[in-house]
Structures are given as C-alpha cells and as structure tokens.
ZAMIDO-406514 format. One record per atom (N, C-alpha, C): x, y, z; residue in three letters. Coordinates in steps of 0.2 Angstrom, whole numbers, plus 5000, padded with zeros to 4 digits. Layout:
N
XYZALA/...
//
This chain:
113
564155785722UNK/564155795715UNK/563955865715UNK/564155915711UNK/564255965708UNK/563655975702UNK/563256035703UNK/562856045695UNK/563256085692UNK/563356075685UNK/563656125681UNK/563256195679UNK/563356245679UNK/563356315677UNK/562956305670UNK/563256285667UNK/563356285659UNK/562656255657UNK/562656205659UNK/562156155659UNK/561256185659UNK/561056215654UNK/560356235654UNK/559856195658UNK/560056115659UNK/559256095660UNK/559556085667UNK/560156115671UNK/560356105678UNK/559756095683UNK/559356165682UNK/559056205688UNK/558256165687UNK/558256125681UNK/557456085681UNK/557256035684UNK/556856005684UNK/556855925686UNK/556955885681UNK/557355835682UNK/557155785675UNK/556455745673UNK/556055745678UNK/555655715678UNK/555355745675UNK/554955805676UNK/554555845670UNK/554855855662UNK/555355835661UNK/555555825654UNK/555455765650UNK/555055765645UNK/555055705640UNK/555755675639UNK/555555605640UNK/556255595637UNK/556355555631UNK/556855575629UNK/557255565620UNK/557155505619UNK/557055435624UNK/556855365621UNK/556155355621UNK/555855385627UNK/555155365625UNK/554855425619UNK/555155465615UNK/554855475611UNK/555255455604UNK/555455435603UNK/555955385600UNK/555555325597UNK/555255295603UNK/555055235604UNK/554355235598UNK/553955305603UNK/553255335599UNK/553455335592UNK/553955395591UNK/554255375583UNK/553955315579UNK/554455255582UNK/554555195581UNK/553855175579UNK/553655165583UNK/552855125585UNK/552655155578UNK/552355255575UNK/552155255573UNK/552355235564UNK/552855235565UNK/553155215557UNK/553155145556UNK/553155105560UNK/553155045560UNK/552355015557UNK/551955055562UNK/551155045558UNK/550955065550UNK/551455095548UNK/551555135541UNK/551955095538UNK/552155055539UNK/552655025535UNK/552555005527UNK/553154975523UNK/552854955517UNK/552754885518UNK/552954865523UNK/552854785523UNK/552154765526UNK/551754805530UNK/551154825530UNK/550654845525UNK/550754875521UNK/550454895518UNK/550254815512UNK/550854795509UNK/550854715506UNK/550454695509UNK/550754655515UNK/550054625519UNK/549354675518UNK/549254685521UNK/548454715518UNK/548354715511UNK/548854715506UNK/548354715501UNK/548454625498UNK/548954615501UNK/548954525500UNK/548254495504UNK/548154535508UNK/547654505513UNK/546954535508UNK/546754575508UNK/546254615502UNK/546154565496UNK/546654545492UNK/546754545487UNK/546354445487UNK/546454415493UNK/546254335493UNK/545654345496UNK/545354385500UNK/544854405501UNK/544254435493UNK/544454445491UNK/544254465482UNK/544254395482UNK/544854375478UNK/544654295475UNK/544154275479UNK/544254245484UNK/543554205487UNK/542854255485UNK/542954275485UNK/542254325483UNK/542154305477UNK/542554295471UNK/542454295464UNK/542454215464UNK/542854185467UNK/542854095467UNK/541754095468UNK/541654115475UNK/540954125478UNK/540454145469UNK/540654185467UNK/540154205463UNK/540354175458UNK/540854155455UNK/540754105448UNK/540254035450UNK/540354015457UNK/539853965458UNK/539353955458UNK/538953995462UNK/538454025460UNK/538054055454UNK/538654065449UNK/538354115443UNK/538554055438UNK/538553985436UNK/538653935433UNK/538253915426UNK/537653975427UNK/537353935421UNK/537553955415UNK/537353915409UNK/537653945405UNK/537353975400UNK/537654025396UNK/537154075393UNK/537554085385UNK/537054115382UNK/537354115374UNK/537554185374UNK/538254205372UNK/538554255370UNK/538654265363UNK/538354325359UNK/538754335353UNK/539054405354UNK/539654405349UNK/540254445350UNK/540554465343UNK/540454505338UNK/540754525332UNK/540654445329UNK/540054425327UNK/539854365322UNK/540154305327UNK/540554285331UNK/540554235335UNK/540054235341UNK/539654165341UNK/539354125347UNK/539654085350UNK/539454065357UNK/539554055359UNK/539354035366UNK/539153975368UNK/538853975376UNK/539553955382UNK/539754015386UNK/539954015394UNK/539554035398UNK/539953995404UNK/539554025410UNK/539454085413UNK/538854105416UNK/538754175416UNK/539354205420UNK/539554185427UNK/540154225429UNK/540454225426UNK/540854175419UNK/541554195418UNK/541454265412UNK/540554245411UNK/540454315407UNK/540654375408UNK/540354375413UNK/540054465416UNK/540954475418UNK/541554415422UNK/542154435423UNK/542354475415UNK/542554435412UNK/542654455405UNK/542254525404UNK/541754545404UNK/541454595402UNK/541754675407UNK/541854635413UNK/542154675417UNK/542854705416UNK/543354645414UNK/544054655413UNK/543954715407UNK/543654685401UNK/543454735400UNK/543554805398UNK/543054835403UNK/542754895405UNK/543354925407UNK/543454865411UNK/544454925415UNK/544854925411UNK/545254885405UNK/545554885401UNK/545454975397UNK/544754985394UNK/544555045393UNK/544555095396UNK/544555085402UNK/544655135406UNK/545155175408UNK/545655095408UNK/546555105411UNK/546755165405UNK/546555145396UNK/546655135391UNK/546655235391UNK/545955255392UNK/545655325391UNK/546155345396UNK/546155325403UNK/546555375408UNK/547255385405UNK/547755335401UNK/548355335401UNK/548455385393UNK/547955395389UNK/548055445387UNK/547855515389UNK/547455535391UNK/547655585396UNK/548155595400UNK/548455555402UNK/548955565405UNK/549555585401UNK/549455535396UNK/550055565389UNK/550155645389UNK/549455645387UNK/549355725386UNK/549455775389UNK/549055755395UNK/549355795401UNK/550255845402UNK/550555765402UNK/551455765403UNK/551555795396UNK/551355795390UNK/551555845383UNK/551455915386UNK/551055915389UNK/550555995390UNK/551056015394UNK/551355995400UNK/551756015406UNK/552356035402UNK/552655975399UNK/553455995394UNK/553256055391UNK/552756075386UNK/552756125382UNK/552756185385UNK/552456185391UNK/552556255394UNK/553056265400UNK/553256185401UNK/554056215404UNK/554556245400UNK/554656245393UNK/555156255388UNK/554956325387UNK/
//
C-alpha cells in the first residue's frame, strides 16, 4: 500500500489524532444531558416533590381559624388559608411584573421607530 502525497495527515500517526466518533459521541452524551425531555422530568419530578410537601403541611396545619375578608367570615383550615394568602401574593406579583413588562416593550418600540 502506497501513501498518498496529497493526503496532509499521511506523514502522522493516526493514533495521536482524536477521532471524529469519539468526539461525536462526547457531543452526544453532552446534549443528551441537556435535553428538553430532561428538563420535564425534573421539573415533573420537582413539581410532586412540592405537592407532597404541601399535602404534609395542610395536615399538619388543619386547625381551623376565623378569616374575615372585605365584611365576609369565615372559619377554614389554617393551610388552606396561608395556601390562599400565598396564591395571592404571586397573583400580584405576576400582575406588577407583567406590567412592567408592558411597558418595557412600549419603551423599546418607541425608540426603535
């Protein structure tokens, strides 16, 4: 067998050169670890992980307490209270950030025009 001229990697050894499948493979491996199907899982996995948490504390937080609210009374249990009071707070939250945000994107169109 003949080496060819032409051929740049004639004169090296192949064995000191990476080779195109094993880095390929790393590729693979590491985008595989990224994936979006991973990602689901973990937050499917996060997300039952929470519930149990929250199943745990409504059991323990069962007693029940008097709520008044804009002239309505009311006795529920403390967890489903504080959950409620919490829903809430993010509702407001969500609410305050998404105007901002509104405004934000007005701000940006006005000065691209």
């Amino acid at each position: 067998m003949t080496s060819d001229s032409t051929d740049p990697r004639a004169g090296r050894d192949r064995a000191s050169e990476p080779r195109d499948d094993i880095q390929e493979g790393r590729a693979l491996a590491s985008s595989a670890a990224r994936s979006r199907s991973g990602a689901i899982w973990v937050a499917v996995v996060s997300a039952l992980i929470l519930l149990l948490l929250l199943i745990v504390f409504f059991i323990q937080n069962e007693a029940p307490v008097l709520v008044a609210f804009f002239g309505f009374e009311g006795s529920i249990a403390l967890g489903l209270a504080l959950l409620i009071a919490a829903v809430g707070g993010g509702i407001v939250v969500a609410l305050v950030g998404a105007i901002r945000i509104i405004k934000l994107r007005a701000s940006n169109r006005r000065s691209h025009k």
